[in-house]
C-alpha positions as CSV (number, residue, x, y, z in Angstrom):
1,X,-7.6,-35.5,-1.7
2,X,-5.2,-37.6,-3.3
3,X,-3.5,-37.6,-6.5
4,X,-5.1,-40.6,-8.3
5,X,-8.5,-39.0,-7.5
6,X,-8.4,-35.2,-7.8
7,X,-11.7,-33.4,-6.7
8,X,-12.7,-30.3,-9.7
9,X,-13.5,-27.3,-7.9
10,X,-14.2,-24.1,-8.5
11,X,-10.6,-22.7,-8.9
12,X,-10.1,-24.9,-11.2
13,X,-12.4,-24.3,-13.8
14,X,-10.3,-21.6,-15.3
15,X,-8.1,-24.5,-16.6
16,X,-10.9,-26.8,-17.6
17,X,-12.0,-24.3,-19.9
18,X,-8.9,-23.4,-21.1
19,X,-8.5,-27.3,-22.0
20,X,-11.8,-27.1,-24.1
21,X,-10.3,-23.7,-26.0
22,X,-7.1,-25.0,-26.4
23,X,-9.0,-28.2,-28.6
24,X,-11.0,-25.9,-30.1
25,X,-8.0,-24.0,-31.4
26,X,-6.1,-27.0,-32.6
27,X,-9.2,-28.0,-34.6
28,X,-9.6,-25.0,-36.2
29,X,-5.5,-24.2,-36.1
30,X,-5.5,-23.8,-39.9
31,X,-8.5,-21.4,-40.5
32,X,-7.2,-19.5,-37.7
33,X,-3.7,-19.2,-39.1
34,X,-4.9,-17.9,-42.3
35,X,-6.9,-15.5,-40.8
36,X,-4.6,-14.1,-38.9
37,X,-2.1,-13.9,-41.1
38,X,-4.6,-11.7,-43.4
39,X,-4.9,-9.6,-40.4
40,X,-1.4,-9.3,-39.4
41,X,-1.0,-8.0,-43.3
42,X,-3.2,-5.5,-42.8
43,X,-2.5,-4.1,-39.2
44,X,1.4,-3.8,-41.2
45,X,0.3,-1.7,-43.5
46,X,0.4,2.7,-42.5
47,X,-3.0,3.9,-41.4
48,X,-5.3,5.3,-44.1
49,X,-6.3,8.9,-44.2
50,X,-10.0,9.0,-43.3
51,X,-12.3,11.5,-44.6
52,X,-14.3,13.4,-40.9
53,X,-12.0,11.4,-39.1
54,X,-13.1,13.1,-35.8
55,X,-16.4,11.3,-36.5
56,X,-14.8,7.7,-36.5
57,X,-14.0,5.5,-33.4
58,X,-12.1,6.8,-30.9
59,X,-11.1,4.8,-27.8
60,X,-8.6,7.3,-25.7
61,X,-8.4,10.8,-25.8
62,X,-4.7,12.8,-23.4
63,X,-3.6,16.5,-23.5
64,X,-0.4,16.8,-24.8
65,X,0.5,20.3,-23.6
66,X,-2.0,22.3,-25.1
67,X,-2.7,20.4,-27.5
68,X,-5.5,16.9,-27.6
69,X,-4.3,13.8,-29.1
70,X,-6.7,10.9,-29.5
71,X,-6.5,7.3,-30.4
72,X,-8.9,4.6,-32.2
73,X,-9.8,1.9,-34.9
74,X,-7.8,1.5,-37.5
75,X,-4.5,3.3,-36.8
76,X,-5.8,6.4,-36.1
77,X,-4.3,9.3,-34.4
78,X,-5.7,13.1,-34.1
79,X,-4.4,16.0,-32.6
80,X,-6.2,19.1,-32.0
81,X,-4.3,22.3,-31.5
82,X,-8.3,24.0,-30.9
83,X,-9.8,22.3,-28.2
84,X,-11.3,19.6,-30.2
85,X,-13.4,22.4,-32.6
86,X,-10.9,20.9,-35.7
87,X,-8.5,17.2,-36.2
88,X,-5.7,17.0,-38.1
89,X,-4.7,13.1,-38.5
90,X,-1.1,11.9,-37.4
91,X,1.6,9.6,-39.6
92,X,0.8,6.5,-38.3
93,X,3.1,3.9,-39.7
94,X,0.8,0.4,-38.4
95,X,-3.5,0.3,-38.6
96,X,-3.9,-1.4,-35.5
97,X,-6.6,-0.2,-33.7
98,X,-4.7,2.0,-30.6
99,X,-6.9,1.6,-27.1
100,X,-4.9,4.2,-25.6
101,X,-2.6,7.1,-25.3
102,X,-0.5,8.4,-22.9
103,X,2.0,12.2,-22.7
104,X,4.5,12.9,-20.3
105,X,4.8,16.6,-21.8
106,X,4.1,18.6,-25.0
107,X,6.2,16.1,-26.9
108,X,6.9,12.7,-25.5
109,X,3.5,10.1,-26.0
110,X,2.8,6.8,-26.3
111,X,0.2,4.9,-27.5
112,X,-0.7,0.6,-27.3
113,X,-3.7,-1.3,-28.7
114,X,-4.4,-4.2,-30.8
115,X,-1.5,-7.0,-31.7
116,X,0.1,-5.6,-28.4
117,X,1.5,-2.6,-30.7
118,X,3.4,-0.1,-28.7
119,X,3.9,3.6,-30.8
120,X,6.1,6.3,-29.8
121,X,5.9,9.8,-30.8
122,X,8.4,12.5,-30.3
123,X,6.6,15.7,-31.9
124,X,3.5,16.2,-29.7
125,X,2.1,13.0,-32.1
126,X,2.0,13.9,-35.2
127,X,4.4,11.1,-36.3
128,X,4.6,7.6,-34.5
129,X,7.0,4.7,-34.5
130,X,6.6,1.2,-33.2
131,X,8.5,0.4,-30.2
132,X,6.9,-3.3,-29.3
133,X,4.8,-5.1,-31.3
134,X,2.7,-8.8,-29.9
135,X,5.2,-10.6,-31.3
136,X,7.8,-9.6,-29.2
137,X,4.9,-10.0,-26.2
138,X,4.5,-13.5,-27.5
139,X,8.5,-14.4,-27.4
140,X,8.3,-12.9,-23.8
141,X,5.7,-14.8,-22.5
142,X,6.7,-18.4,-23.8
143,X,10.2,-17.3,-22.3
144,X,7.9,-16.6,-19.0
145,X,5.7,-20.3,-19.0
146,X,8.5,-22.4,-19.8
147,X,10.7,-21.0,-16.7
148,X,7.5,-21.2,-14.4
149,X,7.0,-24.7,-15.7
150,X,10.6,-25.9,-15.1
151,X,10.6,-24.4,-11.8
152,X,7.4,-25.9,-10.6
153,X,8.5,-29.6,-11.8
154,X,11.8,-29.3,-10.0
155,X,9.9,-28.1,-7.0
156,X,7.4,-30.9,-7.0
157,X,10.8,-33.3,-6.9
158,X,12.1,-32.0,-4.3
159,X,8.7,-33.2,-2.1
160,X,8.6,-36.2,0.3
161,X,5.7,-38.3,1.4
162,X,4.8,-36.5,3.8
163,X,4.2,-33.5,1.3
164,X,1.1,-34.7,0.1
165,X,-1.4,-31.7,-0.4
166,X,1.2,-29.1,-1.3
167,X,2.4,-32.3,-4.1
168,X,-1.0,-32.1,-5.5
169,X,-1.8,-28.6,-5.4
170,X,1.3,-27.9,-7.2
171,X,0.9,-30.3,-9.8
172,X,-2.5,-28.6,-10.5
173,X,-0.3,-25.5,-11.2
174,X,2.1,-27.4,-13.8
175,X,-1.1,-28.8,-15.3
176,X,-2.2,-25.1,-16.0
177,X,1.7,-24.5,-16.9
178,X,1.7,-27.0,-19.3
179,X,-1.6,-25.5,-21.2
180,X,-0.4,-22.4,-20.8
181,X,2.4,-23.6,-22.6
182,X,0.7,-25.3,-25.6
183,X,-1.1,-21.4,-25.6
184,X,2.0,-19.9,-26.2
185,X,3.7,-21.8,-28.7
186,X,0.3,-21.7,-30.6
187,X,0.3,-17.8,-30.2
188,X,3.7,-17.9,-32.1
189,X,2.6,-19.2,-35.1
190,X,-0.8,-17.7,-35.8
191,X,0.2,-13.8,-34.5
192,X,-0.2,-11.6,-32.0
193,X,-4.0,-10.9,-31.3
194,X,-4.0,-10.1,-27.9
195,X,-4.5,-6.2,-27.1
196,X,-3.0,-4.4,-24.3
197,X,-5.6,-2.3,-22.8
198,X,-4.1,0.4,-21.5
199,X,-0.5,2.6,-21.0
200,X,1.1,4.7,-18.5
201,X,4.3,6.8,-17.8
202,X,5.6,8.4,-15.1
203,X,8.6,10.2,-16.5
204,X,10.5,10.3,-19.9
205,X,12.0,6.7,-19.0
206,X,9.4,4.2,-16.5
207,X,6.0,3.2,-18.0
208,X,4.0,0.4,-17.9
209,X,1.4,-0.9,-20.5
210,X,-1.6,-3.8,-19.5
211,X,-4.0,-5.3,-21.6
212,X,-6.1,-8.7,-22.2
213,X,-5.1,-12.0,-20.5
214,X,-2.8,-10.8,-18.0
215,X,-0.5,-8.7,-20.4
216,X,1.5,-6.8,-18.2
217,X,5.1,-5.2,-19.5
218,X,7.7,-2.7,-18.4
219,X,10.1,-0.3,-19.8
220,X,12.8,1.8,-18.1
221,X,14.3,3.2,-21.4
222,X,11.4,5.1,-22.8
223,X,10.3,2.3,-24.8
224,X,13.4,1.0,-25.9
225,X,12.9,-1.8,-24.5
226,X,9.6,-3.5,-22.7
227,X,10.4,-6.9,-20.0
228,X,7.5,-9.1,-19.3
229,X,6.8,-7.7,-15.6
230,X,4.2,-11.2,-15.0
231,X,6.3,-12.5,-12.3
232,X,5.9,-9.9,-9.9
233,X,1.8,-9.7,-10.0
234,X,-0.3,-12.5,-9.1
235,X,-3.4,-13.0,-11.9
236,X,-3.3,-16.9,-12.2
237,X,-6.4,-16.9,-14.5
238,X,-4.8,-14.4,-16.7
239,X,-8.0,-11.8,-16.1
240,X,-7.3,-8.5,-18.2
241,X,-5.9,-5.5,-16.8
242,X,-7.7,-2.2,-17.6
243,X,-6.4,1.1,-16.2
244,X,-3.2,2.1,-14.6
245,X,-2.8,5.6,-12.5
246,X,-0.9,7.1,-9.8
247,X,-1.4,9.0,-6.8
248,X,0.6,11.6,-5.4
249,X,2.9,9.9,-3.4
250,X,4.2,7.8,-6.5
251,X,1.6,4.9,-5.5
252,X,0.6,3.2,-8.9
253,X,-2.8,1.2,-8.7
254,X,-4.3,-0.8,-11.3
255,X,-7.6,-1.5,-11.9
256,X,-9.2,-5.2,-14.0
257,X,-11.6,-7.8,-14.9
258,X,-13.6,-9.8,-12.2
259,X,-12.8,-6.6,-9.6
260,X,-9.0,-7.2,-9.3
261,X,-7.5,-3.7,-7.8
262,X,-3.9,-4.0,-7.2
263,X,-0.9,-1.4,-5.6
264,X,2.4,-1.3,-6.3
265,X,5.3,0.8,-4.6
266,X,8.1,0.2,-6.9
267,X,6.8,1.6,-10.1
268,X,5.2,-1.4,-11.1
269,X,7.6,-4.2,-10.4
270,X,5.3,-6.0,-7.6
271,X,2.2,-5.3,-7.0
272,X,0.1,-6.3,-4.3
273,X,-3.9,-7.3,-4.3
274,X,-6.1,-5.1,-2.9
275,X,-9.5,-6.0,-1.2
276,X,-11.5,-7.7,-3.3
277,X,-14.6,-5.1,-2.4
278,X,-16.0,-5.7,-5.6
279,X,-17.0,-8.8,-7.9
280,X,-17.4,-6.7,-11.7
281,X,-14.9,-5.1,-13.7
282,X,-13.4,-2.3,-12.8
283,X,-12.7,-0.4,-16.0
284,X,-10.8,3.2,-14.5
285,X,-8.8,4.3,-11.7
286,X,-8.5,7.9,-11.8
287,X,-6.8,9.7,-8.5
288,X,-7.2,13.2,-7.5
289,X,-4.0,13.5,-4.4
290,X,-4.2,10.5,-1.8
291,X,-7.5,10.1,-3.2
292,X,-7.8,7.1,-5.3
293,X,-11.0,5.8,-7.2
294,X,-12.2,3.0,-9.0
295,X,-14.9,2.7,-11.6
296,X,-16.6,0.5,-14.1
297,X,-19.6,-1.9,-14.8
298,X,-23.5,-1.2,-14.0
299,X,-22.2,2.4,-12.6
300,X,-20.1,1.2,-9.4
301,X,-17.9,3.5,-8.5
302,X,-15.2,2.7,-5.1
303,X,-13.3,5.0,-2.9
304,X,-9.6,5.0,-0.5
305,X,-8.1,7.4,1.2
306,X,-5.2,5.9,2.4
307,X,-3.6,4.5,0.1
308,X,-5.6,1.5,-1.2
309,X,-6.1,0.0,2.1
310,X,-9.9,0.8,2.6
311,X,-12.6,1.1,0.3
312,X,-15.9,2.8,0.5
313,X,-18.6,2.4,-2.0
314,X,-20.0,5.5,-3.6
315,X,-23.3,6.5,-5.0
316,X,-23.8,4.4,-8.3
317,X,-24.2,6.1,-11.7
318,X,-27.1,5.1,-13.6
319,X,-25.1,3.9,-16.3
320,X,-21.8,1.9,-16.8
321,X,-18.6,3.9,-16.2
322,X,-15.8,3.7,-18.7
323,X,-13.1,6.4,-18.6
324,X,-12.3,9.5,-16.1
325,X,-10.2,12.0,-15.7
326,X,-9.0,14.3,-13.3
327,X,-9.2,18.0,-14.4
328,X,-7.1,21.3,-13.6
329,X,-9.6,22.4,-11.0
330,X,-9.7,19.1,-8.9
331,X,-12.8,18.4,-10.5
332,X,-12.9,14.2,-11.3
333,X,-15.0,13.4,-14.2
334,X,-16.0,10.2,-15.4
335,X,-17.8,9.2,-18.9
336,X,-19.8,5.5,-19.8
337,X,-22.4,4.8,-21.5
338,X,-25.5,6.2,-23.4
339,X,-23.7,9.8,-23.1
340,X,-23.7,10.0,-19.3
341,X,-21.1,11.3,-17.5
342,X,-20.4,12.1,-14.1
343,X,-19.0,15.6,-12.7
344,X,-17.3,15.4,-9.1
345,X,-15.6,18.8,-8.1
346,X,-13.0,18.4,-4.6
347,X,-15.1,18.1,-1.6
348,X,-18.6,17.6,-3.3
349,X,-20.9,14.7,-4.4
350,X,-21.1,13.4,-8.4
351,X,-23.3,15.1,-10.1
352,X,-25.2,12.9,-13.1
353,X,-25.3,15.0,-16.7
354,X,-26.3,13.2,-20.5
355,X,-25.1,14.3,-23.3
356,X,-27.9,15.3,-26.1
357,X,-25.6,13.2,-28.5
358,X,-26.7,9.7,-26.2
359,X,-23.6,8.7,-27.4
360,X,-21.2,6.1,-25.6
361,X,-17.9,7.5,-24.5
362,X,-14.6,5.4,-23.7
363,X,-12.3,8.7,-22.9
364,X,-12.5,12.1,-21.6
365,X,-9.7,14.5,-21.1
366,X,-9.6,18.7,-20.8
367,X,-7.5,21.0,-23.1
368,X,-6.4,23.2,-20.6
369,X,-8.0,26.2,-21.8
370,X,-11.6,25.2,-19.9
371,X,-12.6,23.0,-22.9
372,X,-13.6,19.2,-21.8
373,X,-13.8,16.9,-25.0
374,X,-14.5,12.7,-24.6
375,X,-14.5,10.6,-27.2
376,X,-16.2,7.0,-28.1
377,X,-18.6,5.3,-30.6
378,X,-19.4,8.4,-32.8
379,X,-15.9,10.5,-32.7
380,X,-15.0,13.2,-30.1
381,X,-17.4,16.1,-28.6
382,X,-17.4,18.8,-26.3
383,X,-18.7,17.7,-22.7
384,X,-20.8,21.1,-21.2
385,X,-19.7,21.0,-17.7
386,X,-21.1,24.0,-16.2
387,X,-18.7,25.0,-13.1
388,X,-16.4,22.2,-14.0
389,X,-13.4,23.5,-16.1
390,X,-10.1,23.6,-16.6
């Protein structure tokens, strides 16, 4: 291959389309802005009380001591001091809609979602602030492209003749660079849409939140302040990150789009690829000890115990998979779609259970009182789990 007569391949379709999107967006740059900007108003203003609000849309449900706290459309937070029987709503200064909550303790939470929003609360969530806001995410990741771009053009002039294929392979990269570039600078001026996807913390200071298109950022402050952490994870076509958890051992894995299942051993700073043993999306990693397992599309449902090194493919649920959780008991239990949900006490198969409600659920967590509540499309319920509890 030579550089006046590039072959397209497969791994570069990615950036093809991206090419087509990016004219797209330029067409359509002052519809979108306006749009945007309508949105951006709106997502500004505090969340609305909501009449039956544990009825609405709920994406993520976490126990916060005692107590539940969930998360969905519109700004919304609950907290349940009664095992989900009763809501009361949380002061919730932004209406994003929040994708997912996260407690250290009675008191310490976090929650992300839409417009890469990041919300800390203090009181067990019944008030939030914003920490992070896309925005910010935006700044960050221009910051991010135009130091990869630079660094890949001084590379490329440092090549001799005799360089040939690693010449054109990297100027394939600063081709993407450059596009990813445009991307950015176009994100800046029509507002943060991007969501992140998911948060986690392991102690009052080190969390992580991931979301759409590769959004992965850092804190070691509690929040205070959240670094772009891009550089240490490879994700070149910006696939979205789902689900973060960690093992026992302090192992963090994180689960994505197209199967990506990655490790890290340093709290989230690099992380390293793992497999692939699976082509779909992986929406959950839930771990129970060494055990780790991932979950997601059609009902798949993957297995290590050691670490992430091996997978083995468990028995498929009959419906999509898109939450879990691991209970008091040792009992792993995983909710998807059409109401199903999956039981799997320490040391025994899944069991398969439907909710009468047929409803979809995102979440599950337990109160830790032997009450198990998810939450999805039609609010929260209460998931009968026979010899399952908490």
């Amino acid at each position: 291959m030579t550089n006046n007569n590039k072959q397209v391949t497969a791994r570069h379709w990615p950036r093809i389309v991206r090419q087509v999107c990016a004219a797209i967006a330029l067409i359509s740059s002052c519809v979108v802005t306006g749009s945007s900007a309508y949105a951006n108003d709106f997502e500004a203003l505090p969340a609305l009380t909501v009449a039956e609000a544990g009825k609405r849309v709920l994406l993520d449900i976490t126990r916060a001591g005692g107590r539940l706290v969930a998360v969905g459309e519109r700004g919304v937070v609950l907290y349940s001091d009664t095992g989900g029987n009763t809501w009361q709503q949380a002061v919730v200064p932004h209406s994003n809609t929040l994708t997912s909550v996260t407690f250290i303790d009675a008191q310490n939470g976090w929650a992300a979602g839409h417009g890469g929003i990041i919300l800390h609360s203090g009181d067990g969530g019944q008030t939030w602030h914003k920490q992070f806001d896309g925005n910010q995410a935006n700044r960050q990741w221009l910051n991010f492209i135009q130091q990869r771009r630079d660094s890949l053009a001084e590379t490329i002039e440092e090549l001799d003749d005799s360089q040939q294929a690693e010449r054109d392979d990297l100027e394939y990269r600063l081709d993407d660079a450059e596009y990813a570039l445009e991307d950015a600078a176009l994100a800046l001026q029509t507002g943060p849409v991007d969501p992140f996807l998911d948060i986690w913390f392991g102690d009052a200071k080190n969390g992580v939140a991931v979301g759409a298109y590769g959004m992965i950022y850092r804190t070691e402050d509690g929040g205070e302040n959240w670094v772009i952490a891009a550089a240490g994870i490879e994700n070149p076509d910006r696939y979205h990150y789902y689900d973060v958890d960690a093992d026992r051992s302090g192992r963090l894995y994180l689960s994505g789009e197209a199967g990506l299942m990655y490790r890290s051993l340093d709290g989230g700073r690099q992380w390293q690829r793992l497999g692939p043993f699976y082509d779909g999306s992986l929406f959950g990693v839930v771990t129970r000890g060494e055990e780790v397992m991932a979950y997601g599309l059609r009902g798949h449902i993957f297995k290590s115990v050691d670490g992430g090194t091996r997978w083995q493919s468990l028995p498929a649920a009959p419906f999509s998979l898109y939450g879990g959780t691991l209970l008091a008991d040792g009992t792993v239990i995983l909710v998807g779609a059409g109401g199903g949900y999956l039981l799997g006490p320490e040391g025994a198969p899944f069991a398969s259970k439907l909710h009468p409600s047929r409803s979809s659920f995102s979440s599950v967590s337990g109160d830790g009182s032997g009450r198990v509540v998810a939450v999805g499309m039609n609010g929260a319920a209460a998931l009968p789990q026979g010899e399952a509890s908490e």
